[in-house]
N, C-alpha and C positions, 0 to 999 in steps of 0.2 A: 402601490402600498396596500396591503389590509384594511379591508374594511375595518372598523372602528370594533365590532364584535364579531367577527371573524375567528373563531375559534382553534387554537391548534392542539390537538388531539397530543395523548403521547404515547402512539405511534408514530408519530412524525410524519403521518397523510396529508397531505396538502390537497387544496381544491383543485378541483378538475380543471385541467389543462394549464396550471401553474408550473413554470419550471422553474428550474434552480440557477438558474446562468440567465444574462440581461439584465431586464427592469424585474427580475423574484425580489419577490418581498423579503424577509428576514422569516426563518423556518425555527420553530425551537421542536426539539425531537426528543420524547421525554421519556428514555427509556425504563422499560418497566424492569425492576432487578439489578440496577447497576449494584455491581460487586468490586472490590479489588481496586479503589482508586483511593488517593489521600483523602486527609480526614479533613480537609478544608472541602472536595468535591463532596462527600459525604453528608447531600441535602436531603431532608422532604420534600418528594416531588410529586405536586398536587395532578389529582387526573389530567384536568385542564387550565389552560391558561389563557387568556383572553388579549385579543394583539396591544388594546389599550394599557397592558401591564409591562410590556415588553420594553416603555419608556419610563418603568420604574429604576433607581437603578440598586433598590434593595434587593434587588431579582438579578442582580451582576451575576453572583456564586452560581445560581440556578441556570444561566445561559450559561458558561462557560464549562458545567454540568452537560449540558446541550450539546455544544463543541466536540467534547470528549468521547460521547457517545456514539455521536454521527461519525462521527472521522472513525472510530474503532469497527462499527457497523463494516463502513466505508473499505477499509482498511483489510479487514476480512471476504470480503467480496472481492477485491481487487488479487490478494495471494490466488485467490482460486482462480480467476478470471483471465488474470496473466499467465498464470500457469497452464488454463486449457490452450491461450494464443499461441506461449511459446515455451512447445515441446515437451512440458510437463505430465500434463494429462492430455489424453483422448478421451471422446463423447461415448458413452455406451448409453444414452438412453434410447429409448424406443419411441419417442415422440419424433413426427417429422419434422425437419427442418427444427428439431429443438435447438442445438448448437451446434450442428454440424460445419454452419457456415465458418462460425470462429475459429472453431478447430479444425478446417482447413484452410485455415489464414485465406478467406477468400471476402474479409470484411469490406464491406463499401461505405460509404459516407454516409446510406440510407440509412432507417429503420434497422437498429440492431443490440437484441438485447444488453449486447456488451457494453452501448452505451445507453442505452435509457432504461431499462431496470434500474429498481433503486431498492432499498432495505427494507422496503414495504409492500412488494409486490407480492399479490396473492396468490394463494396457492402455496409452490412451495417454491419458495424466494432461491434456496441454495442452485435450485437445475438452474436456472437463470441470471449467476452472477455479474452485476454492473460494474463499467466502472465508473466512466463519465461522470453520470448524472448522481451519482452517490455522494463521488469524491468533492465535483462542485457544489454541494451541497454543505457539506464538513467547510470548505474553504469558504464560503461564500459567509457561513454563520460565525466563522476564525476572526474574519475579518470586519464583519457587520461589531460583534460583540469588542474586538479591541478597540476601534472608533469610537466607541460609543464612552468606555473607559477612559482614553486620550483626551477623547476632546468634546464628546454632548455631556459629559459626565467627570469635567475636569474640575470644576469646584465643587464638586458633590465626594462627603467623607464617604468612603467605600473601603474596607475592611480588606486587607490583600488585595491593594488594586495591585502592584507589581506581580505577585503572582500570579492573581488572574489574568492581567494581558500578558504574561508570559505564555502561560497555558495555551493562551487563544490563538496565538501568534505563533509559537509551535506547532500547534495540530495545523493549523491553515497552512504553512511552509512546509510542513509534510507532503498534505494531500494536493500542492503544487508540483511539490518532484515527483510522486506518484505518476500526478496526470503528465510530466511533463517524459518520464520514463518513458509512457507505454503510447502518446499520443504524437502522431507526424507533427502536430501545431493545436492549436488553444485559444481559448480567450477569457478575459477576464472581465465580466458585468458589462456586458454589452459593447467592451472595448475592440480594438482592433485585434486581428488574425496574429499570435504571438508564434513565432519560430521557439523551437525545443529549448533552445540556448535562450532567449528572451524569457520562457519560462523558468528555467533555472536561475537565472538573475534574478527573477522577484521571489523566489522560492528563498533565497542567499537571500536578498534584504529584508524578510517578513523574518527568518532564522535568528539574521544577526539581530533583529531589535528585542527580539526573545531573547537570547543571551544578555542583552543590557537590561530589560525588566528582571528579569530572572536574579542577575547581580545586586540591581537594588535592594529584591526582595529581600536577600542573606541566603543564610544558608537552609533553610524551609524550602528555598526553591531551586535546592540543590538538583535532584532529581532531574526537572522539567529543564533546569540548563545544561545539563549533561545532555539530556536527549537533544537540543535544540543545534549545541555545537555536533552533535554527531551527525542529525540533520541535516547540518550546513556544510560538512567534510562530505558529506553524496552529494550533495548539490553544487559543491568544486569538485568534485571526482567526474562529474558529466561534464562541468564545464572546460576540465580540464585532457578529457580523453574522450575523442570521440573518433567516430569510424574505424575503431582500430590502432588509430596513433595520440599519439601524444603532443594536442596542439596549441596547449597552455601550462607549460613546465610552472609559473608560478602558481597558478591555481594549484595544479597536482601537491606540490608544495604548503598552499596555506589548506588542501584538505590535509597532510599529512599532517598537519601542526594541531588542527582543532581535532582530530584523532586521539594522537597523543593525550589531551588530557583528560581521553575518557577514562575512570579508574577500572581497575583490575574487579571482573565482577557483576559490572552494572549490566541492568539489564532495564526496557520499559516495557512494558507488555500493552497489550489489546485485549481488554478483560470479554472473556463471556459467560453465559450462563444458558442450563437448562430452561428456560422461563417462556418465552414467545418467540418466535424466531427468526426476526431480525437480533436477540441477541445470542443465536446459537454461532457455535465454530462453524462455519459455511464448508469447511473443509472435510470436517468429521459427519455432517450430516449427508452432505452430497456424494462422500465417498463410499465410508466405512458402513453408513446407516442403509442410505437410499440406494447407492452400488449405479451412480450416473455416471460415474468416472472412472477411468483407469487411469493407473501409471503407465505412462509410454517405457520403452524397451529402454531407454539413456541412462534410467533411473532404479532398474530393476537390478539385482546384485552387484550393486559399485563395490569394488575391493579395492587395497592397496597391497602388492604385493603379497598377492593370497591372501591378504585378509580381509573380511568382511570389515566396512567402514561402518561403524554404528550411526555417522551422521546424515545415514540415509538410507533409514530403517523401514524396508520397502519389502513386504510378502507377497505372495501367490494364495488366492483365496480359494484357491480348486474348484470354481464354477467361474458361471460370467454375469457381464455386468445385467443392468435393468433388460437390457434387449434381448436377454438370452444367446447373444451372438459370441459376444466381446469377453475373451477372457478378462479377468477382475484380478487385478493386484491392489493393494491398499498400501497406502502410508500407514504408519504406526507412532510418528511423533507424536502426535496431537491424540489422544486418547480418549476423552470426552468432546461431545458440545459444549461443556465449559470449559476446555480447559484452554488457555491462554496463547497467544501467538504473538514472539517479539518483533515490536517494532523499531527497535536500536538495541542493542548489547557489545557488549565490550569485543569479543571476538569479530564482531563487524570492523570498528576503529584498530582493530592490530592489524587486520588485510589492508585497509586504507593505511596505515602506516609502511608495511611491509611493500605495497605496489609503491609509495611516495619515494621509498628509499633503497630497495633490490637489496641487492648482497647480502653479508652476512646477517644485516639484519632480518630482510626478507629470509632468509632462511632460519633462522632462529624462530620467529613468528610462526612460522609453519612446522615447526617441529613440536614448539610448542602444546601447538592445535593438536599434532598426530600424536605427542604425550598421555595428551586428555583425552582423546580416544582411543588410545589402544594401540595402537597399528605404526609400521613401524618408521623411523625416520625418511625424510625427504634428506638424499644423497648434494646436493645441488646442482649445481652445470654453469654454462653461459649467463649472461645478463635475461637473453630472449629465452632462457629457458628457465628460469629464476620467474620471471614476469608470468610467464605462462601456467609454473604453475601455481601463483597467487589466485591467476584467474579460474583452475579449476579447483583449490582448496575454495573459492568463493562459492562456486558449485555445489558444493560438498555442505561443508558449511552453514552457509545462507539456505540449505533444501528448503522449499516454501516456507521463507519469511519475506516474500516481495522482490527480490531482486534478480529473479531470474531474467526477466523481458527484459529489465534495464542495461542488463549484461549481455544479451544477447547484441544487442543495438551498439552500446557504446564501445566493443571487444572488433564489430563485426562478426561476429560467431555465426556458423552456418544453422539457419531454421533444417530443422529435421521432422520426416522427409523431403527433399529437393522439391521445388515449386515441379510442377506435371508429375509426379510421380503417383500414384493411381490410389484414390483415398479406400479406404474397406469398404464395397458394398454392403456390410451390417453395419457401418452407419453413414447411410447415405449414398456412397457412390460419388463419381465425380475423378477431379485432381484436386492437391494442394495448390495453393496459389502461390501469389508472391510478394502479400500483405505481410510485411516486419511491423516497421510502427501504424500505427493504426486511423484510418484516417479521422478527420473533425468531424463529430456528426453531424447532418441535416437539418436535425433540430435548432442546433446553435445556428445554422446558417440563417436558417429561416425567420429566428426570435431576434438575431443578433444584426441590427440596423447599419452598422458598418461593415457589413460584410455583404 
């Protein structure tokens, strides 16, 4: 636990050699700037807070403030991070061994900033995006703060408690599928080694209890249950299709149903801001600003039938990246360091609807999509080619909003380039490997007593 005056910064620094996973303490992460959230999270949030206040439970709103932040942090490191793993971007920076290792899928269990980087790492956070030790961070305080709600703080009046452990319980079943997307297995507070599928199961029950706080709340917690069942519709989409087939026709099913009632429209975003930089777009800073990254060749001029796809608005920058090597292409979705990156929107639940039910409706979904951009109808075909191409309008689509690794994994889709295939000597040299999901880190083995 925290010492009694133990301070936590808001930055979200924790003391030296504190992690976020095992016997970690409760972390509150007090970002400086938050923008763009309901006016229920819309607190004053004092420089510091001292760990003795964190059993107040007038300070509910302000952790759950906490929650949103970190997971958002979180959540923004992790689009970038998966996307250097799988196939999105290449490294072009000029430090050694900066991330090369990642981006030739040649991660090992040790030391590696993809999982112990966090939102607070000095220097400049974006070259170094985490995801591990971030995301259990967001999950660990999801869940610290809805307990605390539940049950230390069950006879105590607390002013939106439904919507607060909705909130909590949402972001923490998020940053569960996240880890449970991009990571071979997991664990949870010092518990036992959790398989992918065990992860999505707890990911589904922290979801669904969200969806029932949410409902009590009314309709104020409209919002946070929309994202919470969208949530839970990825988190039966894994549990429902993996390696490629289809090995829980009902799950696929109750994702297609909690889909369905996300409206026409919605969207939740991961707010950022100009301000310090754990709360910059990691995308726009690492890309477009810093020039660490390139878009790999999968991504650069997607058309449909000669046409430019707008949904994956990808230029040539006529120089190269940091390293002087590596030609430089950029994204163009994301336009500032504040500007925003969704983490559920309605066009995600029509694919989940569309793969749940094929045919005409799958193609209707998808025409849809090619409506609203421009480009022009999808003709249809077979079942297997109806499916397929769900899975590259998801592509399309979803371009970095998280789900590229998780698709890669759960489609079986092939990593690009072929494991031995010979990595660029400007960054780094070597071969690709034949790290898909990624392994547990070190760190957890070592902190984590059941293992």
């Amino acid at each position: 636990m925290l010492r009694s005056r133990e301070r936590v910064e808001n930055n979200g620094r924790r003391s030296a050699g504190r992690r976020p996973w095992g016997r970690a303490a409760l972390i509150v992460a007090m970002a400086a700037g938050l923008t763009g959230c309901e006016s229920l999270l819309d607190v004053d949030i004092p420089s510091q807070v001292v760990a003795d206040d964190l059993n107040n439970p007038n300070l509910a709103q302000l952790m759950v403030t906490s929650v949103v932040t970190d997971f958002e942090c979180a959540f923004g490191r992790y689009v970038l991070g998966s996307g250097i793993h799988g196939n999105i971007y290449a490294d072009a920076q000029n430090a050694l061994g900066s991330y090369w290792t990642v981006d030739r899928r040649a991660t090992t269990d040790l030391v590696s900033p993809i999982h112990a980087s966090t939102c607070d790492t000095g220097g400049s956070p974006e070259s170094f995006p985490g995801i591990y030790n971030p995301l259990q961070v967001a999950r660990f305080q999801g869940d610290d703060v809805a307990n605390r709600l539940e049950v230390l703080w069950a006879d105590t009046p607390i002013a939106n408690r439904e919507l607060l452990t909705a909130t909590a319980k949402a972001h923490s079943g998020y940053a569960l599928v996240l880890l449970a997307e991009s990571y071979c297995s997991m664990a949870i507070d010092a518990g036992p080694e959790l398989t992918r599928a065990a992860a999505f199961t707890e990911a589904e029950t922290r979801l669904t209890a969200a969806i029932g706080a949410a409902q009590a709340a009314g309709s104020s917690a409209d919002a946070i249950r929309h994202m919470a069942l969208l949530g839970r519709a990825r988190a039966r989409l894994n549990l429902a299709v993996a390696n490629g087939q289809v090995v829980n026709p009902a799950k696929l099913a109750e994702a297609g149903a909690d889909a369905a009632l996300i409206p026409a429209g919605y969207v939740r975003n991961a707010t950022f801001a100009n301000t310090v930089p754990r709360r910059y777009n990691s995308i726009v800073q690492s890309t477009n600003i810093n020039s660490y990254f390139t878009v790999e060749d999968g991504y650069r001029g997607v058309a449909w039938a000669g046409v430019a796809d707008p949904r994956v608005p990808v230029t040539d920058a006529g120089r190269n990246g940091q390293n002087a090597l590596t030609p430089l292409w950029l994204q163009q979705k994301y336009q500032t360091t504040g500007t925003s990156i969704p983490i559920a929107r309605s066009a995600e639940a029509q694919l989940i609807v569309a793969e749940a039910q094929g045919g005409q409706v799958a193609i209707d979904i998808i025409n849809a999509l090619h409506a609203a951009a421009g480009i022009p109808p999808f003709a249809g075909g077979t079942a297997a080619e109806i499916r397929a191409q769900v899975i590259e309008e998801r592509r399309r689509e979803l371009f970095l909003e998280s789900h590229h690794l998780g698709d890669l994994l759960r489609y079986a889709l092939p990593f690009t380039p072929a494991a031995g295939t010979a990595y660029p000597q400007s960054a780094g040299g070597g071969v690709y490997g034949n790290v898909t999901c990624l392994p547990l880190p070190l760190a957890e083995k070592d902190a984590n007593p059941n293992m």
